[in-house]
C-alpha positions in Angstrom: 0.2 30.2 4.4 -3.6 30.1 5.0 -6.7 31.2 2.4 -8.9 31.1 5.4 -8.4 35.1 6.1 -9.9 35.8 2.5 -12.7 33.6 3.1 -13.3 36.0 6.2 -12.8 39.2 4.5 -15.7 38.0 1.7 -17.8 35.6 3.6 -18.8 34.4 0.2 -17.3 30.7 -1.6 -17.5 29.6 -4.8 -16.7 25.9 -6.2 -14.3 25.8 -9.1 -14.2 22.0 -10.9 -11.2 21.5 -13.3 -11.3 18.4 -15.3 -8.5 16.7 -16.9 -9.8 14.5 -20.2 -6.0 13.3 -21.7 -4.5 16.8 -21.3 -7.6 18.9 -22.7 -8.2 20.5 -19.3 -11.9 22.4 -19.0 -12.9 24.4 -16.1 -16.5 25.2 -15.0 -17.5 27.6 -12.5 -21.3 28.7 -11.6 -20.5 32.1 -12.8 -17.1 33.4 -15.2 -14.3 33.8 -13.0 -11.1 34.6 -13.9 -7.5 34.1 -11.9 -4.3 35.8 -12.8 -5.7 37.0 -15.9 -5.5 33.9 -17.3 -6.7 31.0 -15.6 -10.4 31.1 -16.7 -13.8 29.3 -15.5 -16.5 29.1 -17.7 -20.0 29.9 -16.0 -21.6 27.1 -16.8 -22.5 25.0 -13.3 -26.0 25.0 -12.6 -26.2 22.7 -9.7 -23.0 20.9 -7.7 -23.0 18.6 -5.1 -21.8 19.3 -1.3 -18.0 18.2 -0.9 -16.6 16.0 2.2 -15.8 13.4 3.7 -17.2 10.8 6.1 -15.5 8.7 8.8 -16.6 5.5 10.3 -15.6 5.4 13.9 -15.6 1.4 13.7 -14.0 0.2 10.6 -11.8 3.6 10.9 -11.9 4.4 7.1 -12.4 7.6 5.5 -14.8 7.6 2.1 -14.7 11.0 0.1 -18.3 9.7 -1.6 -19.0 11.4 -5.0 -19.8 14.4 -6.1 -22.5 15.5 -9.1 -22.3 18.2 -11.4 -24.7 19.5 -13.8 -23.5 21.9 -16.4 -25.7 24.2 -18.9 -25.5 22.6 -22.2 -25.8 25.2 -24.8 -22.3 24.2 -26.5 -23.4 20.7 -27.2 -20.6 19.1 -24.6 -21.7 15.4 -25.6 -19.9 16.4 -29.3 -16.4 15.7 -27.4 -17.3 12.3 -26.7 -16.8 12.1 -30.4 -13.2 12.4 -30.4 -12.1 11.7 -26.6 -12.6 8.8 -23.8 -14.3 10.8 -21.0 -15.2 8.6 -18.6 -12.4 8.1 -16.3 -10.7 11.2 -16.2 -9.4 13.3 -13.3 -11.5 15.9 -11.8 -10.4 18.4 -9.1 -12.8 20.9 -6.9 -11.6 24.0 -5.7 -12.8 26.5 -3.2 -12.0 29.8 -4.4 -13.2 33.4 -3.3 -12.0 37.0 -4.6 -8.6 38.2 -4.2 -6.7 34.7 -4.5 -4.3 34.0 -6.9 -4.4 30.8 -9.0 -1.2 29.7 -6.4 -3.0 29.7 -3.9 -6.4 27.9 -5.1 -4.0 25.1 -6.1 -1.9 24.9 -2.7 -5.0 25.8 -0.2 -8.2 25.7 -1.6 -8.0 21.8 -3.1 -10.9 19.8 -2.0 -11.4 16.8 -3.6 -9.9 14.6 -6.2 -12.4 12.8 -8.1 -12.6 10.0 -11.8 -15.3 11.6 -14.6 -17.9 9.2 -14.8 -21.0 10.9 -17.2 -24.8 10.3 -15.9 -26.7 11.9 -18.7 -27.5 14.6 -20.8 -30.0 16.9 -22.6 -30.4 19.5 -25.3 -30.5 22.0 -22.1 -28.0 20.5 -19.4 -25.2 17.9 -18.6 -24.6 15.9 -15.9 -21.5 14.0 -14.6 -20.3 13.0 -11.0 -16.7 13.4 -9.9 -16.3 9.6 -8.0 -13.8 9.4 -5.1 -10.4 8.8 -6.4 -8.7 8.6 -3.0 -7.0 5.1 -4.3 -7.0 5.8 -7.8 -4.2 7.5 -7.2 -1.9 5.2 -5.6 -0.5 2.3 -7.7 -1.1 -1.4 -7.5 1.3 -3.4 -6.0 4.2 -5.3 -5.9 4.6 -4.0 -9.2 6.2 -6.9 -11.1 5.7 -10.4 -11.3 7.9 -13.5 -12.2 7.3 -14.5 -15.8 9.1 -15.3 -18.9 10.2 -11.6 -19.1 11.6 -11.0 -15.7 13.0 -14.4 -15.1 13.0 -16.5 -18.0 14.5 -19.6 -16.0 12.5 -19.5 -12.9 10.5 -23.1 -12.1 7.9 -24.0 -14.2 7.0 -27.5 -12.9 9.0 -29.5 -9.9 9.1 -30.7 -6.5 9.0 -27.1 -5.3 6.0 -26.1 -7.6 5.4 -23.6 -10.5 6.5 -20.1 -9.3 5.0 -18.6 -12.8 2.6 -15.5 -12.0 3.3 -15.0 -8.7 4.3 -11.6 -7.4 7.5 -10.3 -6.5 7.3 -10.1 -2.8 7.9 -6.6 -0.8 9.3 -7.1 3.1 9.3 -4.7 5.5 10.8 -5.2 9.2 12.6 -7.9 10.6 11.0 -12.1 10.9 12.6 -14.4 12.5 11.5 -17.3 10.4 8.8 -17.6 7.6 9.3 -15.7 4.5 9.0 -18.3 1.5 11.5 -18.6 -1.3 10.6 -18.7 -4.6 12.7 -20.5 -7.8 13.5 -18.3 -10.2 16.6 -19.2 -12.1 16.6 -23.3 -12.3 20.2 -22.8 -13.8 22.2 -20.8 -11.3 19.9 -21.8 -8.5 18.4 -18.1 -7.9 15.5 -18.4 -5.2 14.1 -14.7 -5.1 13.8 -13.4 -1.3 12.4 -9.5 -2.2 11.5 -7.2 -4.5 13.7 -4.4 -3.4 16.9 -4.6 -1.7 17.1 -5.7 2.3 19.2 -4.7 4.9 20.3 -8.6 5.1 22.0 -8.1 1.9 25.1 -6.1 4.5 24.2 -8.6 7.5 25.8 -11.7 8.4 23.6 -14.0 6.7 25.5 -17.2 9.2 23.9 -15.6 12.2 21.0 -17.2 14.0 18.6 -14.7 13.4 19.7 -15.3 10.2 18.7 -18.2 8.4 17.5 -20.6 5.4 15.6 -23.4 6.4 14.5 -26.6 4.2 11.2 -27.9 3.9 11.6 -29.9 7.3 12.4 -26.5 9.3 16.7 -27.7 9.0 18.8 -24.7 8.7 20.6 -25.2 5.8 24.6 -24.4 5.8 25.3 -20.9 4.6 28.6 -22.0 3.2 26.2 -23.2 0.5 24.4 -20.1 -0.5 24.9 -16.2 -0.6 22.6 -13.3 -0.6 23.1 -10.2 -3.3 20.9 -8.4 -4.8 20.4 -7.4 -8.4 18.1 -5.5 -11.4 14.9 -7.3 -13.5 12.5 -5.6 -15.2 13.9 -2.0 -13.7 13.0 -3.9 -10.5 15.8 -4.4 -7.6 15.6 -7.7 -6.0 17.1 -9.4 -3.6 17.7 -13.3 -3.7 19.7 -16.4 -2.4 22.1 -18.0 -4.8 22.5 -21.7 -4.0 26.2 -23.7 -5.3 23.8 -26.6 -5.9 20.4 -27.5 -6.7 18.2 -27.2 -3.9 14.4 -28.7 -5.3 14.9 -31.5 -2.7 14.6 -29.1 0.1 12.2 -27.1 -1.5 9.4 -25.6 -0.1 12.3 -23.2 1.4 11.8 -20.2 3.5 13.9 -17.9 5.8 14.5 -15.3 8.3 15.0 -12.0 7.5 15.8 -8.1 8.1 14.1 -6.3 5.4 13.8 -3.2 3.1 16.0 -0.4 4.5 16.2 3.4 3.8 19.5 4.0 2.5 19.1 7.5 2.2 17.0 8.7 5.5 14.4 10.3 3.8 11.7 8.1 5.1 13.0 7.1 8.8 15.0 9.6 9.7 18.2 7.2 10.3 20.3 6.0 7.7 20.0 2.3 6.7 17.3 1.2 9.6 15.0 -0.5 8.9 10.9 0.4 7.5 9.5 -0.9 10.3 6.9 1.6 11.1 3.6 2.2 10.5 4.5 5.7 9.7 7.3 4.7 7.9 5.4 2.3 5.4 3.6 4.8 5.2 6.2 6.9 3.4 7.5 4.2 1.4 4.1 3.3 -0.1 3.1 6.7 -1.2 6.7 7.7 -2.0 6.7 4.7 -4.8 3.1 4.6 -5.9 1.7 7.6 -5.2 1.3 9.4 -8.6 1.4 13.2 -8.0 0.6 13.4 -4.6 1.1 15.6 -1.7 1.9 14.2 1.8 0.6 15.8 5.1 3.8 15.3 6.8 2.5 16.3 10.2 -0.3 13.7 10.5 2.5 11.0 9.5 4.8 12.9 12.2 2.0 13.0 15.0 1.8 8.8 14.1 5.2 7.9 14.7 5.1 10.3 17.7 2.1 8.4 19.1 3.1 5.0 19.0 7.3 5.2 18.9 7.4 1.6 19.7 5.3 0.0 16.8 7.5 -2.2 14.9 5.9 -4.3 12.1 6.6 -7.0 9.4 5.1 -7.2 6.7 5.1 -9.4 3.9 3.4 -8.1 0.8 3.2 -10.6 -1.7 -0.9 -10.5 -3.7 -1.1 -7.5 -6.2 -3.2 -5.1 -3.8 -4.0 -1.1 -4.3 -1.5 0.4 -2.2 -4.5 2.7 -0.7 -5.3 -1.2 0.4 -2.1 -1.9 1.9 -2.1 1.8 3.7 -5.3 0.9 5.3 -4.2 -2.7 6.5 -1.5 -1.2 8.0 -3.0 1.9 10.0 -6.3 0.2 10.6 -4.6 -2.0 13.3 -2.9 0.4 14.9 -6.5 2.4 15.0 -5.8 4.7 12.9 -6.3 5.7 9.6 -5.5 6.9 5.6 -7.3 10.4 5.0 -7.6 13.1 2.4 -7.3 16.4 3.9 -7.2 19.3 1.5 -5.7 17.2 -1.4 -2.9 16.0 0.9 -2.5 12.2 1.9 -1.9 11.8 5.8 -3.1 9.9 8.5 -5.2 10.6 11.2 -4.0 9.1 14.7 -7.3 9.5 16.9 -4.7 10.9 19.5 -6.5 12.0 22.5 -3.6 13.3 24.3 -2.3 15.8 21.4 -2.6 19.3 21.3 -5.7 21.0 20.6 -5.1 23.4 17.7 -8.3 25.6 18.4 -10.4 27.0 21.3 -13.7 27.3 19.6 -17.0 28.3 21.3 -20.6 28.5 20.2 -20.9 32.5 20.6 -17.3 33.0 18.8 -18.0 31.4 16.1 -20.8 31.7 13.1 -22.6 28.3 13.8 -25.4 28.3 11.8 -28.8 26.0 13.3 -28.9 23.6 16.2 -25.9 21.4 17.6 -27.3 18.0 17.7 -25.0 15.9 20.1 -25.8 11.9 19.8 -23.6 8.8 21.0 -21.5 6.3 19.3 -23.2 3.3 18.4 -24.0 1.1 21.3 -23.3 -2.2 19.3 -19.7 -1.6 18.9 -19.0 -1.8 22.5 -16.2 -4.0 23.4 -15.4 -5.6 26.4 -14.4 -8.4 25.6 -11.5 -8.7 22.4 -9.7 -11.9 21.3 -6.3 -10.5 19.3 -4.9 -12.7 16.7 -1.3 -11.9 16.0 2.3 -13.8 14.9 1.0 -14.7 11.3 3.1 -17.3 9.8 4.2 -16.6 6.4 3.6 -19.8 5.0 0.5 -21.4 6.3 -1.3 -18.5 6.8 -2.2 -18.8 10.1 -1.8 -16.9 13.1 0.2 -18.6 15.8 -0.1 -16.2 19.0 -3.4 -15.0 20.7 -4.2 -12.0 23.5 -7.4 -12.0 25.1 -8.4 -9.3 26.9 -11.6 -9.5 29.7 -12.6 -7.7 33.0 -10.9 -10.1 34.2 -7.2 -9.2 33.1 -7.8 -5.5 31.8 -9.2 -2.6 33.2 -10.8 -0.9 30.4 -13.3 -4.3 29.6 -13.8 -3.9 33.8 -15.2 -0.9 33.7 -17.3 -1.0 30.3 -18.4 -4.2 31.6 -20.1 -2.8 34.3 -21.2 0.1 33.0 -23.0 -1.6 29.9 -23.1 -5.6 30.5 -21.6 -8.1 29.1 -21.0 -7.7 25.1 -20.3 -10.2 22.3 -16.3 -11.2 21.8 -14.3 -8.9 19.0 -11.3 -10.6 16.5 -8.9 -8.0 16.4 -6.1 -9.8 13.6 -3.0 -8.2 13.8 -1.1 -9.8 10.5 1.6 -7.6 10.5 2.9 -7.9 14.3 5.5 -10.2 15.5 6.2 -9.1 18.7 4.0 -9.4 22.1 4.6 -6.6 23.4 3.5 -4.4 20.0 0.2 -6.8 20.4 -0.2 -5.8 24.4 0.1 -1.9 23.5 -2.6 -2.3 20.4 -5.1 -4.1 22.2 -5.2 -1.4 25.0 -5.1 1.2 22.4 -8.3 -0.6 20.8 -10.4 -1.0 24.1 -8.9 2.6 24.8 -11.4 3.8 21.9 -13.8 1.0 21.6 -14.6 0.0 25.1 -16.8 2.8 25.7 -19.4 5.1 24.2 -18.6 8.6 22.8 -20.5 11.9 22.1 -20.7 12.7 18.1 -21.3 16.3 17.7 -22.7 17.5 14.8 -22.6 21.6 13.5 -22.1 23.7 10.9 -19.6 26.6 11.0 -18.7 29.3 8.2 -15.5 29.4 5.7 -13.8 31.7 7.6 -13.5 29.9 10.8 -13.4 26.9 9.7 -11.6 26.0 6.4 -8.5 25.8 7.9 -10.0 22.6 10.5 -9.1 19.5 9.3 -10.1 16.0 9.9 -8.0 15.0 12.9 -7.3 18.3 14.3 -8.8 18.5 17.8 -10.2 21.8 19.8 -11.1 23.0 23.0 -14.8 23.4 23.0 -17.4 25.3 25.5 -20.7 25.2 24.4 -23.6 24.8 26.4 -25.5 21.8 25.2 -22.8 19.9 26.2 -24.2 17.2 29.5 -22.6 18.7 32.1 -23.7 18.0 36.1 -23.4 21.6 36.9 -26.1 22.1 33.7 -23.8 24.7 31.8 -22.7 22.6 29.6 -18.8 21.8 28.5 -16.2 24.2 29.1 -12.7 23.7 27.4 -14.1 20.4 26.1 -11.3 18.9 23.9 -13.2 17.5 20.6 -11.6 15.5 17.4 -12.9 16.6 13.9 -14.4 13.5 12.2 -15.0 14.9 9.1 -16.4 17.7 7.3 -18.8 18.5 4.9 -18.0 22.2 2.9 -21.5 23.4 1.2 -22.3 26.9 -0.3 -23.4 28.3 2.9 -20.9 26.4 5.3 -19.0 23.8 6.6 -21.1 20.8 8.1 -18.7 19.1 10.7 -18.7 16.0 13.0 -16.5 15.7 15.8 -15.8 13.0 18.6 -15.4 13.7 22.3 -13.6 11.0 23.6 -14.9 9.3 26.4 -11.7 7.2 27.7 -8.2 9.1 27.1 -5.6 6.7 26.9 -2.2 8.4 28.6 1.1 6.7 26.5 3.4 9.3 28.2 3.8 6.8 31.3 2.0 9.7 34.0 -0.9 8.7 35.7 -3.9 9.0 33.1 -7.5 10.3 33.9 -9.6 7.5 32.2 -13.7 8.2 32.2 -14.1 10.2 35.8 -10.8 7.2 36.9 -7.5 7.2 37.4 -4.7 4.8 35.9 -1.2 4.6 38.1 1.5 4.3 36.2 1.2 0.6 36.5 -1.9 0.7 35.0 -3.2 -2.2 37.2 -5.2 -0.2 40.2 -8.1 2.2 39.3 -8.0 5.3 41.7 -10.7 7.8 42.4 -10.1 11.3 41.3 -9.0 11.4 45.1 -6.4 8.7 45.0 -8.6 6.1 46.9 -8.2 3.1 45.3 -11.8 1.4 44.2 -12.6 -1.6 42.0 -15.6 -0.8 39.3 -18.4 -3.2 40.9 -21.4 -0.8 40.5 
């Protein structure tokens, strides 16, 4: 179902704000509007912000900014700060034209979710911004912690240390060796693994993949412990019960296989394993998310972009899980959006399939298209990648470094823009060499060259319906072209959008290097990969080193 056809038919927008103060809901419009016949906004908006997002190409991070709104004030609106807390309540905007039904505002015409925060007021106006609220919405976590409450026995003082305060610890995927165990029953010799039961729980725990290990890296005997799970604090948890006490081996850690989907909602597959990004995802937002709608395709297009991702992570410092979310997608260059008041993630996938073909005459663009570069300092030809974080110290044990010397995207940005400064990529939630390998191309596939920004505006009715992350074929004719006609069937990314009263402002990115992960030979800035990706072909099939 689309709005965008009504936006056509009236060429004409209006901004609807709904805000939330403890379930005393009032709704402002710039003019009376009523939905239904009885969903009403009260004309009293005099001035509102634009609405949109922004996207930073380098730290790959979305920020919905804020948005002000400044109300007539002839009902005296300061006299409910008299009886209610306003400042911190939820705001949503709407874009609404004639014809739609209240339905459909809510499903297709959300566009931002924001936290009241007043600014000031008058006899004659109001004034109050809507900030972002992209993480307000999402839960800190691990939500529970070991205390007197949850584990009234759990080490206070002893050769292993005070567990007291710490968090429960979340683990996803599969380690080999690192994750600590903590004390928390000094009686029955309970060491708590998880928060949240772990496919090791049903695995044969005497395996060698399958360990505890003392503080001197000794496997300890499993005939001396088991692993079950249990209930604190309405908290599953999963933990090692020991026959005997166990504070002379103590600082103890393990390997392990962790949280599992039981029910398939999230991977797909019965009991595997949340290993992927993707699948984090899910998990995150399924269990603190509070009321909010996921953009299954962007999570979909992720876990069809990079198949062979496998993380672990181990979660164990109270964190936003917004925070988390962007630890995780940021290293596989990607990241957590907002798009029409549904959570997703955009993938930055060159190869996918462009969803519009969109040209200058076509379309309603209003003013110049002003077409500028990528910033030149974020050129990277040279990346050191830190991954294989041990649990326990901290540190990361494995490196990658990737120059013209060993990797054909630094080769050719190096000649084509000199020698740049070294980049850290840390990767603390990948284990495995290969998953490192495939991230570090992916981030000199994107960063090792500049790209075209592309800045226009277009009107409602062609462009609600583009979202950030949806790419397009675009022929305009102040694209640099040899021939001087410009681009023709240029495929673009949307960046972001900005929706004012006249139009939608957007940015896109044409990229300049397209990365090929379907294993075919992959056109690479005016080159060609073979399938090895080791010898750089002209678009002939000679085979040429870059040495201009």
């Amino acid at each position: 179902m689309s709005i965008q056809s009504d936006f056509k038919a009236t060429n004409e927008i209006f901004f609807l704000v709904e805000v939330d103060f403890d379930g005393m809901k009032y709704r402002w419009a710039e003019h009376d509007i009523q939905i239904d016949s009885d969903v009403f906004f009260e004309g009293k908006i005099l001035q509102i912000g634009n609405v949109g997002s922004s996207f930073d190409i380098a730290s790959f991070k979305q920020s919905m900014g804020s948005v002000s709104v400044t109300l007539a004030n002839d009902d005296r609106f300061q006299d409910v700060e008299m009886t209610r807390v306003l400042d911190g309540a939820i705001g949503k905007i709407y874009a609404y034209c004639s014809g739609l039904t209240w339905a459909e505002v809510q499903a297709f015409g959300l566009l931002y979710t924001g936290i009241f925060k007043k600014g000031s007021h008058s006899s004659r106006v109001y004034q109050f911004s809507l900030d972002d609220a992209t993480f307000a919405r999402l839960r800190t976590m691990p939500p529970a912690y070991i205390n007197d409450t949850t584990f009234s026995a759990h080490r206070k003082v002893g050769g292993g240390g005070s567990v007291s305060g710490q968090a429960m610890p979340i683990v996803f995927g599969e380690f080999d060796t690192g994750i600590p165990l903590l004390c928390v029953d000094t009686s029955n010799f309970y060491y708590l693994l998880s928060l949240g039961q772990i496919k090791s729980v049903d695995a044969d725990f005497t395996a060698t993949t399958e360990n505890v290990y003392d503080k001197d890296g000794a496997v300890i005997a499993a005939a001396g412990y088991s692993l079950t799970d249990g209930i604190t604090d309405s908290n599953p948890f999963t933990y090692v019960n020991f026959n005997a006490d166990q504070v002379d081996s103590e600082k103890m850690y393990c390997s392990v296989k962790g949280i599992s989907d039981s029910s398939g909602e999230i991977t797909g597959t019965a009991d595997t394993l949340i290993e992927h990004p993707a699948h984090i995802f899910r998990y995150l937002i399924d269990r603190y998310g509070i009321n909010i709608s996921v953009d299954y395709e962007g999570v979909g297009t992720c876990q069809a972009l990079l198949p062979y991702v496998k993380f672990a992570s181990y979660i164990n410092s109270p964190a936003n899980a917004g925070d988390v979310i962007q630890r995780i997608l940021g290293q596989i260059q990607s990241s957590l959006v907002v798009r029409n008041g549904r959570y997703g993630i955009l993938t930055f996938n060159p190869d996918g399939e462009p969803t519009n073909r969109l040209t200058k005459q076509a379309h309603h663009i209003g003013g110049a298209i002003v077409i500028s570069k990528t910033d030149m300092s974020r050129i990277c030809n040279h990346l050191i990648v830190n991954y294989a974080r041990n649990m326990t110290s901290g540190n990361y044990e494995k490196q990658i470094v990737r120059t013209k010397d060993n990797n054909n995207f630094c080769e050719i940005s190096y000649y084509q823009y000199g020698e740049r400064p070294a980049v850290i990529l840390n990767l603390p939630d990948v284990n495995n060499q290969i998953v490192a390998e495939l991230l570090a191309n992916r981030y000199l596939s994107i960063h090792s060259h500049r790209h075209d920004i592309v800045n226009l505006t277009m009107a409602y009715g062609d462009g609600f319906d583009i979202v950030e992350g949806d790419a397009a074929l675009w022929t305009i004719p102040e694209g640099a072209s040899t021939d001087g006609t410009g681009w023709h069937d240029e495929k673009l990314i949307l960046l972001d959008r900005t929706l004012t009263k006249t139009g939608i402002n957007q940015r896109w990115w044409r990229p300049r290097f397209i990365m090929n992960y379907s294993g075919a030979d992959a056109e690479v800035g005016g080159y060609v990969y073979d399938t090895t990706g080791d010898i750089i072909l002209d678009t002939a099939g000679r085979r040429i080193r870059a040495t201009r």
